[in-house]
Backbone bond lengths (Angstrom), bond angles and torsions (degrees), N, CA, C in turn:
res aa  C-N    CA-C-N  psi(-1)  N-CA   C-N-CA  omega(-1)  CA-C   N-CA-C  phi
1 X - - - 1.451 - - 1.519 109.06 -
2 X 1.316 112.73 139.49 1.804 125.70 -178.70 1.454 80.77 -112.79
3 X 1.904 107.90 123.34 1.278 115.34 156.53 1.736 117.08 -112.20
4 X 0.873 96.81 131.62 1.845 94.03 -159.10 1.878 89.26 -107.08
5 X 1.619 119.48 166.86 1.067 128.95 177.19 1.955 89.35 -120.85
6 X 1.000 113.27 117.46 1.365 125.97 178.18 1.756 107.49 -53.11
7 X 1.051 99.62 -66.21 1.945 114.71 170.37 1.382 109.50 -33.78
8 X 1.346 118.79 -63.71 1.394 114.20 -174.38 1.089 119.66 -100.06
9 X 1.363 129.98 -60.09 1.484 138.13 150.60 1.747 70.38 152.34
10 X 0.965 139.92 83.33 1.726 128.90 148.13 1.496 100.52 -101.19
11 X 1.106 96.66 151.55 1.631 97.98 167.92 1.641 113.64 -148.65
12 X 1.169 108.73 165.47 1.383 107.00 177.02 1.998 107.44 -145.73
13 X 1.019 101.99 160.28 1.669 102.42 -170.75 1.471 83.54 -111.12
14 X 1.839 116.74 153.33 1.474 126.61 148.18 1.646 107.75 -177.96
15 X 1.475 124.06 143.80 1.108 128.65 -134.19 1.901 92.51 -89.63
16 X 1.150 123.33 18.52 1.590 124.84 154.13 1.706 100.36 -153.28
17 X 0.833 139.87 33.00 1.220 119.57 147.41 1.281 109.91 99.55
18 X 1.763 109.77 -57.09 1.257 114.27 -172.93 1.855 127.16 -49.16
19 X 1.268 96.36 -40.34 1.395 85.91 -172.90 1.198 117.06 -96.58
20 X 1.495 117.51 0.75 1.410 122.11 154.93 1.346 121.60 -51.57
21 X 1.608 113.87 -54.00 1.675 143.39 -153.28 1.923 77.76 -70.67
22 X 1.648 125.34 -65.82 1.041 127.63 167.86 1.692 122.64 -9.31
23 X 1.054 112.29 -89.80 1.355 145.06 -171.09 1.767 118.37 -58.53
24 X 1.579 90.55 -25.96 1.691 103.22 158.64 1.644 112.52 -85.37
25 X 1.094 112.98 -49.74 1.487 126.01 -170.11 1.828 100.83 -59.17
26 X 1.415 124.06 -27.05 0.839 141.28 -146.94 2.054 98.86 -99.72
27 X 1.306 99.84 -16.95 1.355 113.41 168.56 1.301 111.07 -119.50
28 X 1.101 152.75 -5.82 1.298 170.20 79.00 1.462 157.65 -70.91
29 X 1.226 97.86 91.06 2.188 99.74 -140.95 1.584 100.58 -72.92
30 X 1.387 126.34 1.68 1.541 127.05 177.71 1.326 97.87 -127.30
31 X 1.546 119.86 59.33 1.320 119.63 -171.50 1.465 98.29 -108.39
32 X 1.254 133.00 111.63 2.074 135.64 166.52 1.887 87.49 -42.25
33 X 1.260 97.26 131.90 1.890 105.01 163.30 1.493 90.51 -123.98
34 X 1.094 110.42 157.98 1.176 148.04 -174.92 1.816 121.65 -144.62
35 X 1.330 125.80 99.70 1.641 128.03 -152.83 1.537 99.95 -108.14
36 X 1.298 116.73 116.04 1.855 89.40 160.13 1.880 97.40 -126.90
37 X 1.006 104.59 169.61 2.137 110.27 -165.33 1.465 94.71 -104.11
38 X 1.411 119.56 100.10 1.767 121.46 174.29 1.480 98.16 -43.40
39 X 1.570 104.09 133.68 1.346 129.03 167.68 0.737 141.32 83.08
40 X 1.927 99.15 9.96 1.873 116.09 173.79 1.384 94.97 -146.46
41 X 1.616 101.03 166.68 1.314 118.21 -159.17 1.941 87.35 -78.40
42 X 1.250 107.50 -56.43 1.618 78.06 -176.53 1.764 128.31 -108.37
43 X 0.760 120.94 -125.29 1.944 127.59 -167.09 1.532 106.24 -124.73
44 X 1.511 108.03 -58.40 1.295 114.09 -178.63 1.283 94.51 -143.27
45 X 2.139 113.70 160.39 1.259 128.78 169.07 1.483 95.74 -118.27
46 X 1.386 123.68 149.89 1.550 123.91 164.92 1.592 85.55 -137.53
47 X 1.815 88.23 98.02 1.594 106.01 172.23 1.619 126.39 81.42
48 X 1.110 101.52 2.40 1.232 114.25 175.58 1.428 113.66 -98.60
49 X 1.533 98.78 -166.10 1.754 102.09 160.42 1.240 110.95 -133.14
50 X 1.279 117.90 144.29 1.299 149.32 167.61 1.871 112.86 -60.99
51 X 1.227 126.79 109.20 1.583 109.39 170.02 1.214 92.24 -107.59
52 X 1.665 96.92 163.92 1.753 86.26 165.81 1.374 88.66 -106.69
53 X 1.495 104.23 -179.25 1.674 131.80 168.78 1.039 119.55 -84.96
54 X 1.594 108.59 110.06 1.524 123.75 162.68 1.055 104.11 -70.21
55 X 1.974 103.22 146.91 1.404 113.05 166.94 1.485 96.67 -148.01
């Protein structure tokens, strides 16, 4: 997961999100995050499926 801070553009990479979202908030605790999951169209499925993106 790439968690980006919209405001500044910081970002941080980590393989759920969490300790990215962490570690930003942690330099800015009213920071907008914004998450997307490298290599699929979305972030999370609840019950769905996940493809990734061919290229």
């Amino acid at each position: 997961m790439v968690i980006i801070d919209i405001e500044t553009g910081d970002c941080e990479v980590d393989e759920t999100g969490l300790e990215a979202s962490r570690i930003l908030r942690e330099k800015r605790p009213l920071a907008r995050l914004f998450g997307i999951r490298i290599g699929y169209n979305v972030a999370a499925s609840f019950g769905g499926v996940m493809e990734r993106i061919k290229r």
